[in-house]
C-alpha positions in Angstrom: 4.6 77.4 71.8 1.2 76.5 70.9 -0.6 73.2 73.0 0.3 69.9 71.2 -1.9 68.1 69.7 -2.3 64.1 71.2 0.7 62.4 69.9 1.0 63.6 66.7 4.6 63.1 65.9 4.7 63.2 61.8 3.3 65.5 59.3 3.1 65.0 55.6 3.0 68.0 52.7 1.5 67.1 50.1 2.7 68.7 47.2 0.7 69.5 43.2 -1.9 67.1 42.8 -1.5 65.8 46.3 -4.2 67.5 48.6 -5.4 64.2 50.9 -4.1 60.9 52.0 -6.1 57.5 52.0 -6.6 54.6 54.7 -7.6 57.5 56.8 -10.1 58.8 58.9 -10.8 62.7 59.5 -10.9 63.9 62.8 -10.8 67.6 62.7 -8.7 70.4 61.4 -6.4 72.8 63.2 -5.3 76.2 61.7 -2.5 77.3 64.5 -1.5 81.1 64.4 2.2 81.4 64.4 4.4 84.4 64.7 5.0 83.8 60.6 0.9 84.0 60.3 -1.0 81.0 59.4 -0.4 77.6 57.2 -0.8 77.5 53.7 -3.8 75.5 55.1 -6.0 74.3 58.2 -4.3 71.1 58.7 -6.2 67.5 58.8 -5.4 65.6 62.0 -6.9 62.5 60.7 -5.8 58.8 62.4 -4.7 55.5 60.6 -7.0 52.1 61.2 -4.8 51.7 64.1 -5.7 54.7 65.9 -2.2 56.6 65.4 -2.6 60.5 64.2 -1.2 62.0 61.4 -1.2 65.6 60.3 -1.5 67.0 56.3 -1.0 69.9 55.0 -1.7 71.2 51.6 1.5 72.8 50.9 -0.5 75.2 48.1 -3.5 76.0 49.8 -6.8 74.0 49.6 -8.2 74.0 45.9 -4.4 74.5 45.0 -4.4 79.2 45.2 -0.9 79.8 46.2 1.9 80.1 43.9 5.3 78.3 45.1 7.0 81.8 45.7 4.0 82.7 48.0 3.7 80.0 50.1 4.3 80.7 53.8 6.9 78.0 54.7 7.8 79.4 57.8 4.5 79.3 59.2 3.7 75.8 57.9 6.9 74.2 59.8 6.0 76.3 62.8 2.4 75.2 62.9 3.2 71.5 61.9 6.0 71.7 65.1 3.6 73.1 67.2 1.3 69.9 66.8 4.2 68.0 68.7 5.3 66.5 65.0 8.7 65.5 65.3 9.0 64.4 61.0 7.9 65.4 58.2 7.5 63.3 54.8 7.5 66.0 52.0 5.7 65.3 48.7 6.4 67.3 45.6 6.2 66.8 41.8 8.8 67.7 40.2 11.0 68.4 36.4 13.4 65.6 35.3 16.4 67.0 34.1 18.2 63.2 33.2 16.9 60.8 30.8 17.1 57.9 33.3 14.3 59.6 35.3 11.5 59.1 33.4 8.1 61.0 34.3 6.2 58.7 37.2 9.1 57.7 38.2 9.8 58.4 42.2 13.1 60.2 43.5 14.8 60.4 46.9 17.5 63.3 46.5 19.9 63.3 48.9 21.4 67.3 48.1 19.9 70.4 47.1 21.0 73.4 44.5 19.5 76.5 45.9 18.4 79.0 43.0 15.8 80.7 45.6 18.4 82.6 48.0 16.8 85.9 48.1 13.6 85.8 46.8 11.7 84.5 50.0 12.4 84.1 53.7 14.9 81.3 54.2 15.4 81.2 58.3 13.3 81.7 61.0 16.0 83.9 62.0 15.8 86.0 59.4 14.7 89.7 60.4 15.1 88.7 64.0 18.3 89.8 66.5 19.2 86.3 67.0 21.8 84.8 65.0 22.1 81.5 64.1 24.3 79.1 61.8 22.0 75.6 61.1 24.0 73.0 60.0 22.8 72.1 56.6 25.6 70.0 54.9 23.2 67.5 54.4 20.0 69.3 53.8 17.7 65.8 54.1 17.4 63.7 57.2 20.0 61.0 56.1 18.9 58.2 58.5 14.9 59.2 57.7 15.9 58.9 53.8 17.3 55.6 54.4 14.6 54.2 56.3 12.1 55.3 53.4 14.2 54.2 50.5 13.8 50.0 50.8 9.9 51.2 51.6 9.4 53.3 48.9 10.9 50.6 46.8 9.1 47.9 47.9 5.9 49.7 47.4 6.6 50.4 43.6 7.8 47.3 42.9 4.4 46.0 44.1 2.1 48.6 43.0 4.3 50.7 41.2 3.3 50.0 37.6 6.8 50.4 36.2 7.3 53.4 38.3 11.3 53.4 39.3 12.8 54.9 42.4 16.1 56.9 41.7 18.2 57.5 45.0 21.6 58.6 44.0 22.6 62.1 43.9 25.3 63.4 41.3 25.1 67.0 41.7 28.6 67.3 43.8 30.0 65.1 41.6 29.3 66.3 38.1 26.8 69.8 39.4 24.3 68.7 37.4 20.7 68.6 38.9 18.9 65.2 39.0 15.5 66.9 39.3 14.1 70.7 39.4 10.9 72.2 41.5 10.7 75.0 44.0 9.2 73.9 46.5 12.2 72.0 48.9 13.7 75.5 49.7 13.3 76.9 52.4 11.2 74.1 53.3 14.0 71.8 54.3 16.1 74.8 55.6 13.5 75.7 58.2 12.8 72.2 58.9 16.5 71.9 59.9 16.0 74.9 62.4 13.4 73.7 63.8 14.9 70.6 64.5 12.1 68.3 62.5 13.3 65.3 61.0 12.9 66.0 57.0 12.6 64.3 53.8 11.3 64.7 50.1 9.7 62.0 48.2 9.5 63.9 44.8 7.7 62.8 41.8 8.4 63.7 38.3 5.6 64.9 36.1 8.1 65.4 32.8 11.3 66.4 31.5 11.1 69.7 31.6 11.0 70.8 27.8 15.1 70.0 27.8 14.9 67.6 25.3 15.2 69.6 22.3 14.1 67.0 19.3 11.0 66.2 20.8 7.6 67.8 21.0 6.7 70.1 23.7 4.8 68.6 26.9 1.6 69.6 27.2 -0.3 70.4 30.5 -2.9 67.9 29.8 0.2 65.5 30.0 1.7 66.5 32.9 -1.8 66.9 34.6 -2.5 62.9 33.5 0.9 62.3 34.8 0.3 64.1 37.8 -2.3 62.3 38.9 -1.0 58.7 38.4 1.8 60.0 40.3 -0.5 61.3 43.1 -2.6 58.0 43.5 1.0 56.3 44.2 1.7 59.0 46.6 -1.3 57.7 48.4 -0.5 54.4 48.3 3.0 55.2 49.4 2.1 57.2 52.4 -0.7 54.5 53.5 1.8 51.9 53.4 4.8 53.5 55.3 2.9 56.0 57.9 1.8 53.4 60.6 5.4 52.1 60.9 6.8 55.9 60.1 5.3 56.8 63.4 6.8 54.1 65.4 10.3 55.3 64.3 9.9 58.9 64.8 8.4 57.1 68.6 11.6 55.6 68.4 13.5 58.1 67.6 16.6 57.1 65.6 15.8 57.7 62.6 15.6 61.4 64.0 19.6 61.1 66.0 20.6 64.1 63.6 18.3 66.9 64.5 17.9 66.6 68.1 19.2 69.1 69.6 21.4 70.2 66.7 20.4 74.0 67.1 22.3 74.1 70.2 25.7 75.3 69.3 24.2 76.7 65.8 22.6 79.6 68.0 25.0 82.4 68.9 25.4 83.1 72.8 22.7 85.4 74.1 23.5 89.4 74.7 22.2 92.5 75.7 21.6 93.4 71.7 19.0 90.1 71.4 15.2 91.9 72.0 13.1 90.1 74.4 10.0 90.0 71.4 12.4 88.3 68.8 13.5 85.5 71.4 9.8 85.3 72.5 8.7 84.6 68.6 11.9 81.8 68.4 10.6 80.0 71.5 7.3 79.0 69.6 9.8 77.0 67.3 12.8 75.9 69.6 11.4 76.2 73.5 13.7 74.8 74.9 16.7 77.5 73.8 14.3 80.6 74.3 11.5 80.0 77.1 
């Protein structure tokens, strides 16, 4: 596993529209080769007016070049786990598909409908001679959601300009989506295997062209909306970051995912190649060194 950088224990990807952070200053960028190849992009160690790190990545590349299908999850959760981060606070914009979440509004979902199965790398076991079975019944880090929800809230109630924060999830009750992007998997899939505390603050940029008495959205909507919704981003991820980090110090708000590979792994054999448990070790050490 790549050397850690100095106490670097959360990472944030940022989403469309979201390529930096404020109340922060730059210290340098690190661009870790993985055995998935390298982020979507060199990622910004930068530290908060206290002196604590944080780590960003672009999840679409600087300047915004690769497609959501083409962005190379795997290595971005290796690299960002290499650092020494421990959580990671997702940003993503995102379609409303309910009338109650209105475009700048702010969502915490709670469960995932995967529509991507197949059409990129899911697992970091995937191709490999290792076997493994995350648990992923809860795809979000449920004690990490609750932490940021009264936060989240707090910040747009404050600075929010109307902006709402939705945090209940319907889908197993009715299976009908509260919000559509497609970006979260395998993101929070490989997060889970990697044993990185996870969770998705998304934003919603429109209503996905469902509402069929209206007028289309236009992109010079969405891109307006967009970028009121990235400013609160900002001003979301300044507020909570500094106290962020002294939970994921903490460490309960991170209970779930420690260690929870263990028994997901299946037992090692003869048939498991030396090279694939060599490339798994730069994500989970301490089951393959």
């Amino acid at each position: 596993m790549a050397e850690s950088t100095s106490n670097v224990l959360i990472g944030v990807i940022g989403g469309s529209g979201l390529y930096h952070l404020d109340n922060l200053t730059f210290i340098k960028h690190v661009n870790p080769e993985t055995p998935w190849g390298f982020p979507s992009s060199p990622i910004a160690i930068s530290s908060l007016p206290s002196g604590t790190q944080i780590a960003f990545l672009a999840r679409h590349g600087q300047g915004h070049t690769i497609n959501p299908s083409a962005v190379p999850t795997r290595a971005n959760i290796a690299a960002l786990k290499s650092l020494g981060v421990r959580a990671i606070l997702a940003f993503s914009a995102v379609g409303s598909l309910r009338e109650e979440i209105a475009p700048g509004d702010f969502v915490l979902p709670s469960q995932i409908i995967d529509r991507t199965k197949g059409v990129r790398p899911a697992s970091f076991f995937e191709g490999t001679s290792v076997v493994a079975h995350a648990g992923f019944g809860d795809p979000f880090s449920n004690k990490f959601v609750q932490w940021l929800e009264k936060r989240v809230q707090g910040v747009l109630e404050t600075q929010g300009n109307g902006a709402k924060l939705h945090t209940e999830s319907k889908m197993y009750r009715a299976w009908g989506g509260d919000i559509i992007n497609m970006s979260v998997l395998p993101e929070a899939k490989l997060a889970r295997e990697a044993e990185l505390g996870y969770a998705l603050i998304a934003t919603a940029t429109d209503y996905d062209s469902w509402r069929e008495d209206e007028s289309a959205v236009t992109a010079a909507d969405v891109f307006k909306t967009l970028q009121t919704n990235a400013t609160l981003s900002r001003t979301v991820a300044a507020t909570i970051l500094e106290e962020l980090h002294e939970a994921a110090e903490e460490g309960h708000i991170l209970t779930e995912e420690v260690g929870s590979m263990k028994f997901a792994i299946m037992p090692r054999s003869e048939k498991q190649k030396d090279e694939d448990r060599q490339k798994l070790a730069f994500i989970l050490p301490t089951y393959f060194s």
